[in-house]
C-alpha positions as CSV (number, residue, x, y, z in Angstrom):
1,X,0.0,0.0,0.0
2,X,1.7,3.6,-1.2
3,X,1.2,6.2,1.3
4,X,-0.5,9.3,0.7
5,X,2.7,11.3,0.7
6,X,4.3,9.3,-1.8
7,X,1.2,9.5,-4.0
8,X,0.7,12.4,-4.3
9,X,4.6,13.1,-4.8
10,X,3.8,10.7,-7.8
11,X,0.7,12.8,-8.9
12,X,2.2,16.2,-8.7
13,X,5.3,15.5,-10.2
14,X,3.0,15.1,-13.6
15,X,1.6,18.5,-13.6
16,X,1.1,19.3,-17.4
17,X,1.2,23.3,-17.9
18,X,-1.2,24.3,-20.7
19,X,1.1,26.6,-23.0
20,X,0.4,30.4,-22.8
21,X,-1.8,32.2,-25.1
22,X,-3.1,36.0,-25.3
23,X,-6.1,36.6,-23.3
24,X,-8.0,40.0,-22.7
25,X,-7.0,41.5,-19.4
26,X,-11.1,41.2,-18.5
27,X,-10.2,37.4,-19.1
28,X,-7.1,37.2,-17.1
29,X,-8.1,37.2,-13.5
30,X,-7.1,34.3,-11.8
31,X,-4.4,33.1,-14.5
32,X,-1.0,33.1,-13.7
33,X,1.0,35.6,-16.2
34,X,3.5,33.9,-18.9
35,X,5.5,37.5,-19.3
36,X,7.3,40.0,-17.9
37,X,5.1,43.1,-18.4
38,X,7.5,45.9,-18.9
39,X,6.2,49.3,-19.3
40,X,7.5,52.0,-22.1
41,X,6.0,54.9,-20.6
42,X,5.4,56.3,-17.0
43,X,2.4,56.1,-15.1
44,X,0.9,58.7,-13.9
45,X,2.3,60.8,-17.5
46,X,1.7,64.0,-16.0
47,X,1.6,66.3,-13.1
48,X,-1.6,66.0,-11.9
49,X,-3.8,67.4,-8.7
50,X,-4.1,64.1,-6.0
51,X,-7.1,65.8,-4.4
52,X,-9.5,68.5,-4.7
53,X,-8.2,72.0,-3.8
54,X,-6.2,74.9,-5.4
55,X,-2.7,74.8,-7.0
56,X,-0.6,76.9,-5.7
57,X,2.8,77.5,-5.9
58,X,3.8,76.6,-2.0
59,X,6.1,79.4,-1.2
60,X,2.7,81.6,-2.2
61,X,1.0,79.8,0.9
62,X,4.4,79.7,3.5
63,X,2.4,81.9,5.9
64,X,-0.8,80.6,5.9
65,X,-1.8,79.0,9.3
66,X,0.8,80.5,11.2
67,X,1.0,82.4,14.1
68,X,0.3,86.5,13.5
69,X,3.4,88.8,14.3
70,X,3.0,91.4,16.6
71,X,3.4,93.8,14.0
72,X,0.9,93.2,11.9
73,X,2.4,95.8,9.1
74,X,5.3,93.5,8.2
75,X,2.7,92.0,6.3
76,X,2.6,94.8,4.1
77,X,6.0,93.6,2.7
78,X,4.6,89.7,1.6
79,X,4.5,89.6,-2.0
80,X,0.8,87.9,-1.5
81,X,-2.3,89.3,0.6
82,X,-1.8,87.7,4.0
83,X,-4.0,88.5,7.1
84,X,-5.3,87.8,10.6
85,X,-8.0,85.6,10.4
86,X,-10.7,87.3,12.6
87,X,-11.2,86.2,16.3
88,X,-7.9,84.3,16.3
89,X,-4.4,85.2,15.9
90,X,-3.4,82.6,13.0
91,X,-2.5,84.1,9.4
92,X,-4.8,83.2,6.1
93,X,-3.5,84.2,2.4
94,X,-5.8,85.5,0.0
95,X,-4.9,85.0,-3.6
96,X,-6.7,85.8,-6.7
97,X,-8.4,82.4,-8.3
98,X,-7.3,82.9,-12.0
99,X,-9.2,79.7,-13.5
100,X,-10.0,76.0,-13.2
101,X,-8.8,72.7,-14.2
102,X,-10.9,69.5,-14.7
103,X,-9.5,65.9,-15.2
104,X,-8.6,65.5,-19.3
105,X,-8.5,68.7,-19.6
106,X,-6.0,69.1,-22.5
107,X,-5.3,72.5,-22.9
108,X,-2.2,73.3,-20.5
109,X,-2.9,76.4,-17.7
110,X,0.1,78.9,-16.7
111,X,0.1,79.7,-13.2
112,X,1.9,83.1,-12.4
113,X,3.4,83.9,-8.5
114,X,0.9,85.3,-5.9
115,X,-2.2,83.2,-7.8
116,X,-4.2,80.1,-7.5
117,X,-6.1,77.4,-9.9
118,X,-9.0,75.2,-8.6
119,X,-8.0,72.2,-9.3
120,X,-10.3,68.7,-9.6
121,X,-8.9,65.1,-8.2
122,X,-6.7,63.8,-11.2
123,X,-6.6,67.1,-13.2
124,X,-3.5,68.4,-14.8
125,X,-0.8,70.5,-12.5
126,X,-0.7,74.2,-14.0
127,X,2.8,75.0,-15.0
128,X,4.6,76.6,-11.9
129,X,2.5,75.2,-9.4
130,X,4.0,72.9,-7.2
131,X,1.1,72.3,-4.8
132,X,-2.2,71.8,-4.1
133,X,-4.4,72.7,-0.8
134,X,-7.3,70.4,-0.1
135,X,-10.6,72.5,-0.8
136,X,-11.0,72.2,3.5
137,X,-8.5,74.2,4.2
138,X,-9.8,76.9,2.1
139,X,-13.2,78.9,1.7
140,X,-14.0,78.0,-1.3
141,X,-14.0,81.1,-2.9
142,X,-14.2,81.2,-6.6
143,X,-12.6,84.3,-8.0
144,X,-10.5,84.9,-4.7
145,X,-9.7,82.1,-2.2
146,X,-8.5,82.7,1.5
147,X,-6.2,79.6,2.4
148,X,-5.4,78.8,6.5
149,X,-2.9,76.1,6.2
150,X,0.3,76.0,4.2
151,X,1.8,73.2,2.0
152,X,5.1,72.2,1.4
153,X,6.1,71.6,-2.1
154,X,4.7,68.2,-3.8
155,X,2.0,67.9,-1.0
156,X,-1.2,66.6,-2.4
157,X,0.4,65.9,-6.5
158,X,0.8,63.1,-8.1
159,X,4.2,63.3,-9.8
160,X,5.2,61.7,-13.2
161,X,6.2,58.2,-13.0
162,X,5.7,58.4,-8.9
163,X,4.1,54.9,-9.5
164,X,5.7,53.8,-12.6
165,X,8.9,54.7,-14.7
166,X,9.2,53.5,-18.1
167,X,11.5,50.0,-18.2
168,X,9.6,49.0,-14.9
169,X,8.0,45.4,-14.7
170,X,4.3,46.0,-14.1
171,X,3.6,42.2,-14.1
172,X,6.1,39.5,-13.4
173,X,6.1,36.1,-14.9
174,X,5.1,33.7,-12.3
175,X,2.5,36.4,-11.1
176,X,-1.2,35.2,-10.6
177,X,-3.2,38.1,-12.0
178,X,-5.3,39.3,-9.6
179,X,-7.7,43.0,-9.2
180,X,-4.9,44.6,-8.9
181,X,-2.8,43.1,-11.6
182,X,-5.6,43.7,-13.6
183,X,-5.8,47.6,-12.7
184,X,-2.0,48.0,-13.0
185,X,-2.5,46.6,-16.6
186,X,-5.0,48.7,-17.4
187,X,-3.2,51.7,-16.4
188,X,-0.4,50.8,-18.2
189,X,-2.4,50.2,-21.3
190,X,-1.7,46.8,-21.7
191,X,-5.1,46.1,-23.5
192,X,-3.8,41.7,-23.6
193,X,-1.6,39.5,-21.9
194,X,-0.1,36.7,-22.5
195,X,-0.5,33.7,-19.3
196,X,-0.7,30.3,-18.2
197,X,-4.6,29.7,-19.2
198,X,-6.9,27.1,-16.6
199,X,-6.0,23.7,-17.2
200,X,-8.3,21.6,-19.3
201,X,-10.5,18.7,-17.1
202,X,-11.5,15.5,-19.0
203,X,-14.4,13.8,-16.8
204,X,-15.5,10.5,-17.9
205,X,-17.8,7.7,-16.0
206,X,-17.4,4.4,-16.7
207,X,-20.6,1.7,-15.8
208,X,-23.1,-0.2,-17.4
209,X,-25.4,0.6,-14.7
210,X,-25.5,4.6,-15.4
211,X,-27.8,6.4,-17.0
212,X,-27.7,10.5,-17.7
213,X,-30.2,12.5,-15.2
214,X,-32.1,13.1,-18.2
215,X,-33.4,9.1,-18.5
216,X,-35.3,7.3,-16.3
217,X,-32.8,4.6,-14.9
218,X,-34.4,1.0,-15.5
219,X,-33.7,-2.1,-12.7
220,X,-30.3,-1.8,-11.7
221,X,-29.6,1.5,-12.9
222,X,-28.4,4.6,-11.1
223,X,-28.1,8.0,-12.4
224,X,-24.5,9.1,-13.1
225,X,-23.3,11.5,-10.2
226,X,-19.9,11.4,-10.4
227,X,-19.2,12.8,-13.8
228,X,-21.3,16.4,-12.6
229,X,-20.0,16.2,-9.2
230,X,-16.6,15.8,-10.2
231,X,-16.7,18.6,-13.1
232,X,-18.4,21.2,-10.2
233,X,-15.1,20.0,-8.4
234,X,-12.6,20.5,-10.7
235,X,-14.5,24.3,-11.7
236,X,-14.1,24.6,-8.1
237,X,-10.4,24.6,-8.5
238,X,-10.0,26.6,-10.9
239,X,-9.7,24.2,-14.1
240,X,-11.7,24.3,-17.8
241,X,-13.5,21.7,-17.7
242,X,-15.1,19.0,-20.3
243,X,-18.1,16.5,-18.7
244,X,-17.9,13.5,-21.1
245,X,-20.4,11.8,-19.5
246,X,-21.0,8.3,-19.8
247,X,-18.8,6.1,-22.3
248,X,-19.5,2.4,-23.5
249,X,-17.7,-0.4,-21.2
250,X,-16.7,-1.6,-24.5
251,X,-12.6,-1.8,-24.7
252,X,-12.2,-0.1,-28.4
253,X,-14.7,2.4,-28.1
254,X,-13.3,3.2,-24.1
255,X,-9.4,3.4,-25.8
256,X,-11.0,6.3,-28.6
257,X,-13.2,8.6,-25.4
258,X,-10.0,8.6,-23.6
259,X,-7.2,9.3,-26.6
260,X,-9.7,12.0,-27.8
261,X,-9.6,13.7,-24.2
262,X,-5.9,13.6,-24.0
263,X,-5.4,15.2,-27.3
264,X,-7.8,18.2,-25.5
265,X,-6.8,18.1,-22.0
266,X,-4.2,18.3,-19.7
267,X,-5.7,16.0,-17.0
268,X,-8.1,13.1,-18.0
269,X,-10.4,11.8,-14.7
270,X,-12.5,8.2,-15.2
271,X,-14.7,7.6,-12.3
272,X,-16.1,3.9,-12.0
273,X,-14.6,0.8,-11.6
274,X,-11.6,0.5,-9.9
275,X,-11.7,-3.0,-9.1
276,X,-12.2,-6.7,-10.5
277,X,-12.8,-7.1,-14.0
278,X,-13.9,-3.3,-15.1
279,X,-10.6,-1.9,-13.7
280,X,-8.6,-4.9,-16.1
281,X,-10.9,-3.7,-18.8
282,X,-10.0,0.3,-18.7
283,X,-6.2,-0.9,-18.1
284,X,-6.6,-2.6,-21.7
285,X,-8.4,-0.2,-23.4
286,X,-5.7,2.7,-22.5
287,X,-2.4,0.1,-22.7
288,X,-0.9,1.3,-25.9
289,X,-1.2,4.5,-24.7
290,X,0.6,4.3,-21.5
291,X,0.4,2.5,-17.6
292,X,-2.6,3.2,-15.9
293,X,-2.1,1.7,-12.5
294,X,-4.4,0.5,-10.0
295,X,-3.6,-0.5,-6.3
296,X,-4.2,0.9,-3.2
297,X,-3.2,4.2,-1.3
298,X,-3.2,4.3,2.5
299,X,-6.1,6.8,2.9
300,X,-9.7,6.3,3.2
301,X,-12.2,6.1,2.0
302,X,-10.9,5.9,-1.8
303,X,-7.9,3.5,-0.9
304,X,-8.5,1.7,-4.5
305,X,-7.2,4.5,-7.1
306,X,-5.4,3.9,-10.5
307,X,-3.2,7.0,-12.0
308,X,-0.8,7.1,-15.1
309,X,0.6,9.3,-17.8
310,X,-1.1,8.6,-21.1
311,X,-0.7,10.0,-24.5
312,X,2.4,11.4,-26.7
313,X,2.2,14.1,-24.0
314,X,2.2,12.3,-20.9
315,X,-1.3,13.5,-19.7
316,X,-2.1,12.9,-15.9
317,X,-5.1,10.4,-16.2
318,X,-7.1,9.4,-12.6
319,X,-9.3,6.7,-12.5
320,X,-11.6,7.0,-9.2
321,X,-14.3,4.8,-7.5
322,X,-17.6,4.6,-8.5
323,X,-18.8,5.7,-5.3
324,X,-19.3,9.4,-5.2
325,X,-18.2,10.2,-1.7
326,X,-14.9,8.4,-2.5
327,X,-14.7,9.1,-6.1
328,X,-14.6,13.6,-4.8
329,X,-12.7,12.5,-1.1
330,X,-9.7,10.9,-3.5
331,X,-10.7,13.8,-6.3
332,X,-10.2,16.5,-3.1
333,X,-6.9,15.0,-2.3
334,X,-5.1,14.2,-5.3
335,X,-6.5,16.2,-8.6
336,X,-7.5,19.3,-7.1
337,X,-3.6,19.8,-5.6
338,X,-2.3,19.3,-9.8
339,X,-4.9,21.5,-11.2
340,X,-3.8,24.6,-8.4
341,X,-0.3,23.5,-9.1
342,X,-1.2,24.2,-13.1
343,X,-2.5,27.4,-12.3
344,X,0.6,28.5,-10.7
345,X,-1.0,28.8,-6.9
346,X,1.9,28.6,-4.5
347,X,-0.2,27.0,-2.3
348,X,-2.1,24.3,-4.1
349,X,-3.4,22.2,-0.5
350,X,-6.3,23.5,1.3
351,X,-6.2,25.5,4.5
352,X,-6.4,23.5,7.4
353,X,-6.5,24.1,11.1
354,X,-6.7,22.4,14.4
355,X,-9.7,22.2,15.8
356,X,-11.2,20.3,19.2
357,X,-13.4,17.3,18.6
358,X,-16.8,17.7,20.1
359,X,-17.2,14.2,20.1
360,X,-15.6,10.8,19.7
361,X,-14.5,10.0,16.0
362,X,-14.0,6.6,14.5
363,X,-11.0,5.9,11.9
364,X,-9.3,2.9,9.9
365,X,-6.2,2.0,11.5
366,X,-3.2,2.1,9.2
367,X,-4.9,4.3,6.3
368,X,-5.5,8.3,6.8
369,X,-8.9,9.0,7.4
370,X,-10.2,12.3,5.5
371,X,-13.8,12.0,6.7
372,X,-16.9,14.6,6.6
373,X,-16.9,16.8,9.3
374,X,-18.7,20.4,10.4
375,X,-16.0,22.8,11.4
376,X,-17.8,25.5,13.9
377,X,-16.1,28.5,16.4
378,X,-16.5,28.7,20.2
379,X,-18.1,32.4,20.5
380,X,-16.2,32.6,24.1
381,X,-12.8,30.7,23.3
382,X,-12.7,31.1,19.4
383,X,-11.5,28.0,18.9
384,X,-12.2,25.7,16.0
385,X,-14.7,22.8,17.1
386,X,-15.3,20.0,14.8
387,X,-17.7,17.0,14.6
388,X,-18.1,14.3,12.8
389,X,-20.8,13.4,10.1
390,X,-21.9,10.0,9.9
391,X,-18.6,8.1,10.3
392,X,-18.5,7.2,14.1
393,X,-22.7,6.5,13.8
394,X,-22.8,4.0,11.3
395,X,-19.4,3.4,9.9
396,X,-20.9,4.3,5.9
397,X,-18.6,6.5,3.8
398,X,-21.2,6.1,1.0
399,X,-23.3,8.6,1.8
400,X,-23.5,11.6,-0.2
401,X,-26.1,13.6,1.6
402,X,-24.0,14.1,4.6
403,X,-21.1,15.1,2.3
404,X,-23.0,17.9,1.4
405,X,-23.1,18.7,5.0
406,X,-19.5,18.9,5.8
407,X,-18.0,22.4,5.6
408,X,-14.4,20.6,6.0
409,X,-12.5,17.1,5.7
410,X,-11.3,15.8,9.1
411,X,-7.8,14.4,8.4
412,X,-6.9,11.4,10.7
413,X,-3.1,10.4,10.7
414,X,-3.0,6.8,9.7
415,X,-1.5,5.6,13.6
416,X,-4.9,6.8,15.0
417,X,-8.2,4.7,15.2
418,X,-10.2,6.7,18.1
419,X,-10.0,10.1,18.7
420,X,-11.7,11.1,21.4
421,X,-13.7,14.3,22.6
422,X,-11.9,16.8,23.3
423,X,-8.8,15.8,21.2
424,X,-7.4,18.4,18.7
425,X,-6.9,17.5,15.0
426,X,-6.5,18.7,11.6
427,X,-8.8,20.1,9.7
428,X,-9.4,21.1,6.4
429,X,-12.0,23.7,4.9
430,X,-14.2,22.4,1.9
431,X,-15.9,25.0,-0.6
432,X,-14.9,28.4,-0.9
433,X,-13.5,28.6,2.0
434,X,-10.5,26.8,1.1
């Protein structure tokens, strides 16, 4: 029996990275990026205001907000109107408001000493100015403005190239393109980019006993789950995916489902018979193409798995059990870690925590248990509580219901059969929340 560890060494080591193309930026999000983004011109490209206010040449506005001399006259001798603001003893500059500027205004304004410019969040710095004083520390005035707070020069401006120089890497190869990548592109007019596009999901079901949800299944039959549970899975993780549905247990026409999907796909999933005679019959239909083994993995449930490398490309092929609680516990495990891996994720596991059993927990000695659980907080402690769902009750891993109850995987190492209430272990989150 291979250990999990080992396995999934085996899995991941087989990661086939779809090759880059173009996409539109609005495509992009969530891709990792297959360039280095390097930008020819700076960002912001001009001068602009940062916030609403006046510009202002900052040496125009030294006194305003300080303390009034004792000799008022010396003011007489400022090269701008300053005065006492009335009922205090702090100094406001009045200067002549000799026009305004809006954002994409194109026609460049000259500011001359001793003046001021009302000014709009993103507008164009007049020439000269070297400031701008937030509209709240002003009156508002519109032809003449009285200012009570200086500025020192570049307060409140957006300089050129203060977030971007021409030659910089906006976007890094490696990078997974997220809002912000996406804004920085933007800004940098960078209208496509080339990345790492989602990796390409085969599903196929194998089993004369399924029929598609849209029959009505006949003695015997059972609608096929595992080929729509398992493409909602591998959406989940971030992969394009293809729901073959249902092929023949025929070995010819098996061999040409599964050679068609490896021309299209960078990871092939079969979910149904991993055991007896089925399991020798999908190993012949795919043999010219490559070895698909089958044995067991210490980890339940889904202990009976098959994975190989099939196709001139070596495509990462899965072959899960028919049950569908096993067939998405071994999916959870071992696909969804090589489809994050393909989509550049530096962390393609699940985020786990420890959390204190609320109750006793039941688990197969010598195999690690990755049963259903409900993760939940303790409002006065905070920690993580846990418990089970149907695994210490009845011993069934079969039933699907209470999978879709779990919020998490409890992960039982494989030298542990009872954990007990009260004991701590790990815990990974399910869903979204992963």
């Amino acid at each position: 029996m291979r250990s999990v560890e080992d396995h999934l060494s085996l899995v991941t080591a087989s990661v086939v990275a779809p090759r880059p193309i173009q996409v539109a930026i609005s495509e992009a999000q969530g891709l990792m990026c297959a360039e280095e983004v390097v930008t020819t011109d700076p960002l912001p490209g001009f001068d602009q205001a940062a916030i609403d206010g006046y510009a202002v040449r900052a040496v125009d506005v030294a006194h305003a907000g300080g303390q009034a001399p004792d000799d008022t006259s010396v003011l007489d001798d400022e090269p701008v109107d300053v005065s006492v603001l009335a009922d205090t003893d702090r100094l406001v500059v009045h200067l002549p408001v000799v026009g305004e500027v809006t954002p994409g205004a194109r026609t460049p304004t000259r500011l001359q000493p001793g003046q001021a410019v009302r000014v709009e969040t993103g507008a164009p710095l007049p020439t000269l100015s070297d400031a701008v004083v937030p509209l709240r520390w002003t009156d508002g005035g519109d032809d003449r403005v009285m200012i009570g707070h200086d500025v020192e020069s570049g307060d409140y401006v957006r300089r050129i190239g203060d977030d971007v120089q021409p030659g910089d890497v906006a976007v890094r190869a490696g990078t997974v393109i997220g809002s912000a990548q996406v804004g920085l592109l933007a800004a940098v007019g960078r209208a496509r980019v080339l990345v790492h596009p989602r990796p390409r999901v085969a599903v196929i079901a194998v089993g004369n006993e399924l029929v598609d949800i849209d029959r009505d299944p006949g003695p015997g039959q059972v609608f096929d789950v595992n080929t729509y549970a398992l493409a909602a899975a591998a959406r989940d993780a971030g992969a394009e995916v293809h729901r073959v549905g249902i092929a023949e247990r025929d070995t010819d026409r098996l061999r040409e489902v599964v050679e068609a999907q490896l021309i299209r796909s960078e990871i092939v999933v079969i979910c149904g018979a991993v055991g007896g005679a089925a399991s020798r019959m999908i190993s012949e239909s795919v043999v010219d193409l490559g070895d698909l083994e089958v044995g067991r993995v210490g980890m339940h449930p889904g202990s009976v798995q098959g994975f190989g490398r099939l196709g001139r490309d070596e495509i990462p092929t899965f072959l899960l059990p028919a049950n569908p609680v096993s067939a998405l516990v071994t999916f959870e495990v071992m696909v969804r870690p090589l489809i994050r891996i393909a989509l550049g994720k530096r962390q393609p596991m699940r985020r786990t925590v420890t959390a204190r059993s609320i109750g006793p927990i039941a688990s197969v000695e010598g195999r690690r248990g990755y049963l259903r659980g409900q993760l939940m907080r303790d409002e006065r402690s905070g920690d993580y509580l846990v418990q089970v769902i149907g695994e210490s009750e009845s011993g069934a891993s079969h039933l699907l219901a209470e999978l879709a109850e779990a919020n998490c995987l409890i992960v039982v190492p494989e030298d542990v059969e009872d954990v007990h209430t009260g004991d701590r272990v790990e815990v990974a989150f399910l869903s979204e929340r992963g």
